[in-house]
C-alpha positions as CSV (number, residue, x, y, z in Angstrom):
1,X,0.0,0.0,0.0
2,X,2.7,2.3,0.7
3,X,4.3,1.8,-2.9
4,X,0.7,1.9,-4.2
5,X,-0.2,5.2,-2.8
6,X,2.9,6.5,-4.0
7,X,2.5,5.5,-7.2
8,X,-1.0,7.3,-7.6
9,X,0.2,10.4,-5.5
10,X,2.4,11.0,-8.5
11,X,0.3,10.6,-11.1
12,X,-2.3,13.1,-9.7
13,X,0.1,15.2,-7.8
14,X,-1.3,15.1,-5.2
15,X,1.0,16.0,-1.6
16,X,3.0,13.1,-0.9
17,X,3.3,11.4,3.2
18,X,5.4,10.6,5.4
19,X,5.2,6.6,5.0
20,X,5.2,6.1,1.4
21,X,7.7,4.1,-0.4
22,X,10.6,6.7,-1.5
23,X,9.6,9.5,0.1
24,X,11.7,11.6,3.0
25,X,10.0,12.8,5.8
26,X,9.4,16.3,6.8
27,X,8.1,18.0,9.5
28,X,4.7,18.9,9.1
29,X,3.8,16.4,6.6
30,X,0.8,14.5,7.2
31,X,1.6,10.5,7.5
32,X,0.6,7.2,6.2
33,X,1.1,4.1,8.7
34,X,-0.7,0.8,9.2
35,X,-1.2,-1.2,12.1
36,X,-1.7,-5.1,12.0
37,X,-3.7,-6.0,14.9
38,X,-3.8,-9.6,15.4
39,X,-0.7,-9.8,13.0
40,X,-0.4,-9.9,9.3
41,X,-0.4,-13.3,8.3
42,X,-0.2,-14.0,4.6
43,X,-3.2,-15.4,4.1
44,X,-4.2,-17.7,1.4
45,X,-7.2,-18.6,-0.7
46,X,-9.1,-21.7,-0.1
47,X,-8.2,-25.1,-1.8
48,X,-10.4,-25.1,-5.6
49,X,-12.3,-28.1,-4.1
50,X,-13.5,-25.7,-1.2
51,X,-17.0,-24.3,-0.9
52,X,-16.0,-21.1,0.6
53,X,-15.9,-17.9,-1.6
54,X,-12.2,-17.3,-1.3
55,X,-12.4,-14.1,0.7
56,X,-10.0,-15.3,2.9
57,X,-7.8,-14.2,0.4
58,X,-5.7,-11.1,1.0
59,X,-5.4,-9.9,-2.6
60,X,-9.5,-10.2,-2.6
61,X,-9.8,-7.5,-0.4
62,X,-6.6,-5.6,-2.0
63,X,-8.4,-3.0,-4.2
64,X,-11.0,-2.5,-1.4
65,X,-7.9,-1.2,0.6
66,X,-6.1,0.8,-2.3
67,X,-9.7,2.1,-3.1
68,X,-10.1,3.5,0.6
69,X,-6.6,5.0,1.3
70,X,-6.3,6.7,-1.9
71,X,-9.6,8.5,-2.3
72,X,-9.1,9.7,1.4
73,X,-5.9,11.1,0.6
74,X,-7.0,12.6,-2.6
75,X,-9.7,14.1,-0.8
76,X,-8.3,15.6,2.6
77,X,-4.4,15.2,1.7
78,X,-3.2,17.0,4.7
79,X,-5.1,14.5,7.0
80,X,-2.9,11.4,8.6
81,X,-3.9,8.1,7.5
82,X,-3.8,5.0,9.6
83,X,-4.3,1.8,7.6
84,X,-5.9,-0.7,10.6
85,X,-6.2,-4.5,9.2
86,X,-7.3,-8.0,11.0
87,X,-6.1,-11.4,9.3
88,X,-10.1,-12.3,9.3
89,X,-12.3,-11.6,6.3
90,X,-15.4,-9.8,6.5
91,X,-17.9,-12.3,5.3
92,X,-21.3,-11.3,5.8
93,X,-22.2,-11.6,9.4
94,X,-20.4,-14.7,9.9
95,X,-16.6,-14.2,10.6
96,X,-14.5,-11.6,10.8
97,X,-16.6,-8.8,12.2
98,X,-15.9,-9.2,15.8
99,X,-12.0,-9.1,15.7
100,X,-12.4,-5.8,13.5
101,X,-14.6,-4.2,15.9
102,X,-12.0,-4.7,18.7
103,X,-9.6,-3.5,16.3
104,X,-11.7,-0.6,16.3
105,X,-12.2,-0.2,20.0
106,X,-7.8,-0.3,19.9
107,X,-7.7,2.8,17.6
108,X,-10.5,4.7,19.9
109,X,-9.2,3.8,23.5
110,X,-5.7,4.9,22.4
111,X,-6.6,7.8,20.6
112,X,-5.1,6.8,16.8
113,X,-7.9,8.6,15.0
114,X,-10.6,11.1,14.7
115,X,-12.6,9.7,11.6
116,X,-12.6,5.6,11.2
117,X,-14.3,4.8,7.8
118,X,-15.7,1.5,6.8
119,X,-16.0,0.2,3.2
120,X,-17.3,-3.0,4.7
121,X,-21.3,-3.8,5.5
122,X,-23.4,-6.8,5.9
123,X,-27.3,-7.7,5.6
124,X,-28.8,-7.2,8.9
125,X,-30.2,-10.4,8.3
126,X,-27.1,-12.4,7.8
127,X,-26.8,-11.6,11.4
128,X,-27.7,-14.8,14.0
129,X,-29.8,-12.6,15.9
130,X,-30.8,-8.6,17.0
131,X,-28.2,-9.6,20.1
132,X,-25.6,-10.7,18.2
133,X,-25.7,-7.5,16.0
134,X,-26.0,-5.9,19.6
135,X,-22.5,-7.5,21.1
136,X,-20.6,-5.8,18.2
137,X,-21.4,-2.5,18.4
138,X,-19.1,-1.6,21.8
139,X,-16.6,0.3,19.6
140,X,-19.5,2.9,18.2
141,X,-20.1,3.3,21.7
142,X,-17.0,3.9,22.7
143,X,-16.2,6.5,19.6
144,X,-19.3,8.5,20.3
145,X,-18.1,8.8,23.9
146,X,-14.7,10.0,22.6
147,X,-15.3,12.7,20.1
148,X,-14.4,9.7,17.1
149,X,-16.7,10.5,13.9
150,X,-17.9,6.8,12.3
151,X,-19.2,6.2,8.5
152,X,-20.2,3.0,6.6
153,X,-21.1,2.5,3.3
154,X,-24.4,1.5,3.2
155,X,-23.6,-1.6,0.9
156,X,-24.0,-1.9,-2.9
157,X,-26.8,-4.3,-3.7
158,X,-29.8,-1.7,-3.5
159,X,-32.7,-2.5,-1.0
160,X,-32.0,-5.7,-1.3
161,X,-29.4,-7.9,1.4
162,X,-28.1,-11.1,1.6
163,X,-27.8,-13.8,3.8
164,X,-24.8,-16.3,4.4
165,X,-24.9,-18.6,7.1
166,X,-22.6,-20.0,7.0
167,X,-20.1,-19.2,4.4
168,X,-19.6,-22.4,3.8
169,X,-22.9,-23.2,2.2
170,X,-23.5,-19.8,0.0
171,X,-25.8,-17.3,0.5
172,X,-29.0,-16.9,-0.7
173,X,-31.0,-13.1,-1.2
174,X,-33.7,-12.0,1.4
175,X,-36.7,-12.1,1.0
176,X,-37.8,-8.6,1.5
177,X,-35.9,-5.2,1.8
178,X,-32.9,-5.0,3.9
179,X,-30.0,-2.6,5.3
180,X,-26.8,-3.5,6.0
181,X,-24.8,-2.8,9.2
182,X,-22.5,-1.1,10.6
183,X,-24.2,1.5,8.1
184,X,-27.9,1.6,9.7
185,X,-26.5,1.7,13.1
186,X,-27.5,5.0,14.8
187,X,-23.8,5.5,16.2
188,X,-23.0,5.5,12.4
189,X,-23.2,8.1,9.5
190,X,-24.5,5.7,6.4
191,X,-23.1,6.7,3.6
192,X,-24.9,6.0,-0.1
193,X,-24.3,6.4,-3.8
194,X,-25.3,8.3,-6.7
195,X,-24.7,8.6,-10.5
196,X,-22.3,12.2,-10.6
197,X,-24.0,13.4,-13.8
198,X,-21.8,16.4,-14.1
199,X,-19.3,18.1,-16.2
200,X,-15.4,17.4,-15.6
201,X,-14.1,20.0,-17.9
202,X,-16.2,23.0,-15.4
203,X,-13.4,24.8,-13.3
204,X,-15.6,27.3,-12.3
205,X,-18.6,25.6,-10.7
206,X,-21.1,22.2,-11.0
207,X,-22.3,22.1,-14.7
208,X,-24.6,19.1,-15.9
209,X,-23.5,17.1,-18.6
210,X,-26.3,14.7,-19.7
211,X,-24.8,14.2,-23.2
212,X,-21.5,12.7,-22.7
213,X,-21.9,10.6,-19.0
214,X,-23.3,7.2,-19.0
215,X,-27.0,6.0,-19.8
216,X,-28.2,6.6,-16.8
217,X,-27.3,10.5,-16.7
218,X,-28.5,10.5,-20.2
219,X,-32.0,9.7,-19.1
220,X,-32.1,12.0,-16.8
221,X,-31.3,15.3,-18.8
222,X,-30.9,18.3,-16.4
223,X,-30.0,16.7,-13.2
224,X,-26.6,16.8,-12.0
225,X,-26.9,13.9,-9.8
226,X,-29.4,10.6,-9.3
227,X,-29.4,7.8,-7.2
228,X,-27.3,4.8,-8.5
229,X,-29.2,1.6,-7.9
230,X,-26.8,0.3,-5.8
231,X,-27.6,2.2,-3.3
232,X,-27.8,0.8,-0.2
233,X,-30.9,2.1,1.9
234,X,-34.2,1.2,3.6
235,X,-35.1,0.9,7.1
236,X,-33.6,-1.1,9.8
237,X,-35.3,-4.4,11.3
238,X,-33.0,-3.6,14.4
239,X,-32.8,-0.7,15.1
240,X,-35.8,2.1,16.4
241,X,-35.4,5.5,14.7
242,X,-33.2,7.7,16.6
243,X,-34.1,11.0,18.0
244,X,-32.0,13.0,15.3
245,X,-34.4,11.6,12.4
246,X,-37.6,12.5,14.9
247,X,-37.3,16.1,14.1
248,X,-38.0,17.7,11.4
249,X,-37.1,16.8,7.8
250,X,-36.9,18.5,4.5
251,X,-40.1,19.6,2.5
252,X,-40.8,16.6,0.3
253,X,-38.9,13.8,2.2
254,X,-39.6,10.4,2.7
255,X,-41.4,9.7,5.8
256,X,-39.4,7.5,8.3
257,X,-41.5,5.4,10.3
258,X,-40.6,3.8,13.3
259,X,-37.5,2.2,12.7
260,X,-33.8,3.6,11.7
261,X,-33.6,5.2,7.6
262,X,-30.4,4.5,6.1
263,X,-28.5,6.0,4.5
264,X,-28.2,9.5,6.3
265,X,-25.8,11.0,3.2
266,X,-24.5,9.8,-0.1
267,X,-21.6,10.8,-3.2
268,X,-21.0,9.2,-5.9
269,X,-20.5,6.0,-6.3
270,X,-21.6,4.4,-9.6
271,X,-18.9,2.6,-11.0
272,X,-19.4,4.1,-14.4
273,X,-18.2,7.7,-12.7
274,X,-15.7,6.5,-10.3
275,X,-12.2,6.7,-9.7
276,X,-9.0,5.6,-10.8
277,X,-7.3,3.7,-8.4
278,X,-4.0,2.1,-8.5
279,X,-3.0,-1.2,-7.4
280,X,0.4,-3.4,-8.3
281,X,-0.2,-6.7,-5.8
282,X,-1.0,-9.6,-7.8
283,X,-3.1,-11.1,-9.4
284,X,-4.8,-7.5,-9.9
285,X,-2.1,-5.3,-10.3
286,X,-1.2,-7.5,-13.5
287,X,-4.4,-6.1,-15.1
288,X,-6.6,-2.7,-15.3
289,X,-8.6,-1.1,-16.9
290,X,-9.7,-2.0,-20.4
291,X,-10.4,-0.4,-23.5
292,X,-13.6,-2.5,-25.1
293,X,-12.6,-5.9,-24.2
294,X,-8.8,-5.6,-24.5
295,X,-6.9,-4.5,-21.8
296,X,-5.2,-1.4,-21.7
297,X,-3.4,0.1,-18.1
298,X,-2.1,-2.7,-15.7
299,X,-2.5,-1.7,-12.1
300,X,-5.3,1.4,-12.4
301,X,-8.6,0.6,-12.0
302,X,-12.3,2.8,-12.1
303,X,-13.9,1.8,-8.8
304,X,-17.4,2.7,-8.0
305,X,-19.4,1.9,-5.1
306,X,-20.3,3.2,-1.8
307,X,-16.9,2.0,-0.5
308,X,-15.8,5.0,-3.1
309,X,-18.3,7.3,-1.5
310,X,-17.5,6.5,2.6
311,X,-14.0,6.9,2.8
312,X,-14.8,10.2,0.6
313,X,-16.6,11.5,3.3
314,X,-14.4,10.5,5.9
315,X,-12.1,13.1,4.3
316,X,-14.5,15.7,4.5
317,X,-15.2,14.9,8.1
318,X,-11.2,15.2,8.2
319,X,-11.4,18.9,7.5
320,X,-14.1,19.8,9.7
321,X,-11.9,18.4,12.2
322,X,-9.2,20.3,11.4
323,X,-11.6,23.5,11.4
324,X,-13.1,22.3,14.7
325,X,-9.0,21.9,16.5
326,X,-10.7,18.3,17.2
327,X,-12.7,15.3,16.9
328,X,-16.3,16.1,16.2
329,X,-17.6,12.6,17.4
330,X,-21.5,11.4,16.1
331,X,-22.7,14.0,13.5
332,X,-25.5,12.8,12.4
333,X,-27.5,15.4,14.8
334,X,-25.9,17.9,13.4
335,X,-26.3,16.9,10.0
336,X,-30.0,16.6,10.2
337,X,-30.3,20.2,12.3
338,X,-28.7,21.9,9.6
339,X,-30.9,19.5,6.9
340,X,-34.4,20.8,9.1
341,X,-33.8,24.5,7.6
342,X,-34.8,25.2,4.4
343,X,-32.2,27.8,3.7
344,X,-29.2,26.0,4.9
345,X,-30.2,23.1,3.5
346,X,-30.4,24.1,0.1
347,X,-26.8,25.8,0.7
348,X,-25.0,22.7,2.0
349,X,-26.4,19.8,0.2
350,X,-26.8,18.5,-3.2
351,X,-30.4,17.4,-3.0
352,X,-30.6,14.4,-5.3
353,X,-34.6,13.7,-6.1
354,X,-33.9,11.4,-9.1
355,X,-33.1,7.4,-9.2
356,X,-34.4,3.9,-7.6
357,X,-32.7,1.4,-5.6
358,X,-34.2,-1.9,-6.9
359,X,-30.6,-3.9,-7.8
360,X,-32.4,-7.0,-7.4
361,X,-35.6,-8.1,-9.2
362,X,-37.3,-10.0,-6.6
363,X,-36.8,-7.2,-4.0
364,X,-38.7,-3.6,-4.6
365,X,-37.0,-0.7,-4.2
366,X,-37.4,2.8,-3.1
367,X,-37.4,6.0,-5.6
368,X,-34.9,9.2,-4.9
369,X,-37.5,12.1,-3.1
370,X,-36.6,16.0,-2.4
371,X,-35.0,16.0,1.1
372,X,-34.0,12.6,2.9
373,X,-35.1,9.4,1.3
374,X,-33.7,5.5,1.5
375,X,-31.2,5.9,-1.5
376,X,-29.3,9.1,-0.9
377,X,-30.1,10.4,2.4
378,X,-30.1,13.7,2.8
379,X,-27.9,14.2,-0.2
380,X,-24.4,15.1,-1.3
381,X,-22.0,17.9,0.5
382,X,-21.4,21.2,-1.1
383,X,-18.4,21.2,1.1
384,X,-17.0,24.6,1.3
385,X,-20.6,25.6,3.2
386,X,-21.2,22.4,5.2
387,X,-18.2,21.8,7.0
388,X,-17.7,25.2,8.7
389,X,-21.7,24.6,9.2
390,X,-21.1,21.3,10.4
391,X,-18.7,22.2,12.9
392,X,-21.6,25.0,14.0
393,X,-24.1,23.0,14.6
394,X,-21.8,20.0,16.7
395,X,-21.3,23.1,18.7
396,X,-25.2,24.4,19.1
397,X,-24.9,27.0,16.6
């Protein structure tokens, strides 16, 4: 990762760190360090005659990590960046989960971090029971508590979830809408997706392009954003709504019933405007990106997803921090208090209105609304007002 980061810090020119391959420290530069809880074992797939889905693999989860570390640079490059790994995979509610919520308790109780981002999320479903889910969430606790700001992507199948228990015998979808958690837990900002339907030759300000972005943008002349349909989003089987989505919302939202509305915010994430990310450990880094069917970069890649959008936001968070002198711990009050007036709502977010989360067939999804709904949230940051705002509100203002 170090070499990786490197690699794509020079071809955007972007600031380099202090913990990159090659580079020489200085004072005052931010830094980029990694912390193997659990140690780093190398980890290898499964044997071919296995049932499992391989995700024990470390070069599986590879691009997920080049994906997170480099768009959080790229978007808050003064920020430090500590890359925290566990030798268990994530696998949908089954493994894995537990030893990287104590790895997350480590960085909070000794005070590594003011944002932790996670581009990881599983059906709420998958999970044994409401208890189970329950005995995890200790670290959110424990970051709220301590000023430590928490996102999750709110997962890339749509309304839709899956279960998997246990790995070992696949998964099957569920039958009815789901969210996935850590993303619908209140302790955590969920983050979703949309389709960025704009311009990328504007330098003076958001211009829509609906002729040259993908069929999806093209459908939907005159809007600068929609909701991608991989959206994670819906309303929680666990947990109740919390008192920061009681209050009021913007004109047009989606109601929210009784229970938790994910996501709270969204940015893009649709694969087909995402970003380039580098990678060089095998067997990935021997491809890329291709041009038709023939392959033309080896080691960049356009990821999409809401594991583009959340560690995005994380660098925003980043910066308000560095506004605030300090950790701004849960936002999401402050997010919706700023969303419940009409004026400064209309200043600091991107209100997307446009696009459906039905990924999957058999599972129905929910449509994009004016103000908060179960694809986009509340929207997308115009981040030069919010975060000074942000910090305001954390504050009472």
């Amino acid at each position: 990762m170090a070499h990786d980061l490197h690699v794509f810090d020079q071809a955007f020119g972007i600031a380099p760190m202090c913990g990159e391959e090659g580079v020489s420290c200085a004072p005052g530069m931010p830094t980029f360090g990694e912390l193997h809880l659990q140690g780093s074992p190398a980890t290898k797939a499964p044997p071919s005659t296995s049932n499992s889905p391989g995700q024990e693999d470390r070069s599986a989860w590879a691009l997920e990590v080049a994906l997170d570390v480099e768009t959080a640079h790229a978007m808050a490059p003064g920020a430090n960046i500590l890359l925290v790994t566990t030798p268990t995979a994530e696998t949908l509610g089954v493994q894995g989960l537990p030893q990287m919520m104590a790895a997350e308790q480590y960085v909070v109780e000794h005070h590594l971090a003011t944002v932790i981002s996670q581009s990881f999320a599983s059906a709420e479903g998958a999970f044994g029971s409401a208890q189970s889910l329950e005995n995890l969430r200790y670290a959110f606790k424990s970051a709220a508590q301590n000023g430590v700001t928490v996102l999750g992507s709110s997962g890339d199948d749509g309304s839709a979830g899956s279960a998997k228990t246990p790995v070992g015998q696949g998964g099957s979808t569920l039958p009815g809408p789901a969210v996935e958690w850590p993303a619908s837990d209140p302790l955590v900002t969920g983050v979703g997706g949309t389709d960025l339907c704009t311009d990328p030759g504007a330098t003076s300000g958001r211009a829509v392009d609906s002729a040259s972005p993908p069929v999806a943008c093209q459908n939907t002349p005159s809007q600068s954003e929609i909701g991608w349909t991989g959206s994670g989003g819906g309303f929680s089987s666990v947990f109740a709504k919390p008192g920061y989505q009681s209050g009021a919302l913007p004109a047009g939202s989606t109601a929210i019933g009784a229970m938790r509305g994910v996501p709270d915010v969204s940015l893009q994430a649709s694969p087909s405007t995402g970003a380039l990310v580098y990678l060089s450990l095998p067997p990935d880094g021997q491809s890329g990106l291709k041009c038709g069917s023939t392959p033309c970069s080896t080691g960049w890649y356009d990821i999409g997803g809401t594991s583009l959008a959340c560690p995005q936001w994380a660098g925003l968070v980043a910066i308000a921090d560095q506004i605030n002198h300090g950790g701004l711990g849960l936002i999401n009050p402050a997010l919706y208090k700023l969303a419940s007036a009409p004026a400064t709502y209309s200043a600091d977010f991107n209100d997307v209105t446009v696009g459906n989360n039905a990924a999957e067939a058999s599972v129905p999804g929910y449509s994009a609304t004016p103000g908060w709904d179960p694809v986009t949230g509340l929207g997308t940051p115009n981040a030069a007002k919010l975060l000074p705002d942000l910090v305001s509100a954390v504050h009472g203002g």
